[in-house]
C-alpha positions in Angstrom: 19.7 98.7 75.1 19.6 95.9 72.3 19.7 93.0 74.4 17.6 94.4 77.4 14.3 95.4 75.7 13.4 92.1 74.2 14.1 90.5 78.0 11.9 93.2 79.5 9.2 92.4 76.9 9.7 88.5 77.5 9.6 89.8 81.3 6.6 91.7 81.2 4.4 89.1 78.7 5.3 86.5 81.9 3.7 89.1 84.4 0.8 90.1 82.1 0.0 85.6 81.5 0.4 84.5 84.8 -2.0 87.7 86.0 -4.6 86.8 82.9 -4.7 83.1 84.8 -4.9 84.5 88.2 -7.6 86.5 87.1 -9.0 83.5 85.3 -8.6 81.4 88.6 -10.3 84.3 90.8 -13.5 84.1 88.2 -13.1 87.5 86.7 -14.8 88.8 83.7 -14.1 87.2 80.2 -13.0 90.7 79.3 -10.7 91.5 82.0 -9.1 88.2 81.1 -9.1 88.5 77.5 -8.0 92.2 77.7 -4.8 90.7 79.9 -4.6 87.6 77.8 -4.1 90.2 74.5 -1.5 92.4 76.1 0.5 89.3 77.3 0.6 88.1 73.7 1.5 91.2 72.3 4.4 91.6 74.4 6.1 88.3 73.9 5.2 88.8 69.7 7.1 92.2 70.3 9.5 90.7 72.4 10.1 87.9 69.5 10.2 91.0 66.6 12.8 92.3 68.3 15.1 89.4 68.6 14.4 89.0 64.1 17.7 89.9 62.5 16.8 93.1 60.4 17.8 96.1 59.2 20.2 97.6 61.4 
């Protein structure tokens, strides 16, 4: 389970940007953008915690 969550969360912050720019590209609201844009970010910085030697 390691090694697959920090994929998934790489995974998922690629879905979450590329639907922020569609959404960008479709002339959406700043907010529904920036609300994507956020989530996408937060998954690849957890994505990237994940993969920081710690603890464990």
């Amino acid at each position: 389970m390691s090694s697959v969550a920090p994929v998934a969360l790489f995974a998922l912050a690629g879905v979450l940007a590329g639907g922020a720019w569609s959404l960008h590209k479709q002339g959406a609201a700043r907010a529904a953008v920036g609300v994507v844009a956020v989530l996408a970010a937060l998954a690849a910085g957890g994505g990237l915690l994940w993969l920081m030697p710690g603890e464990g």
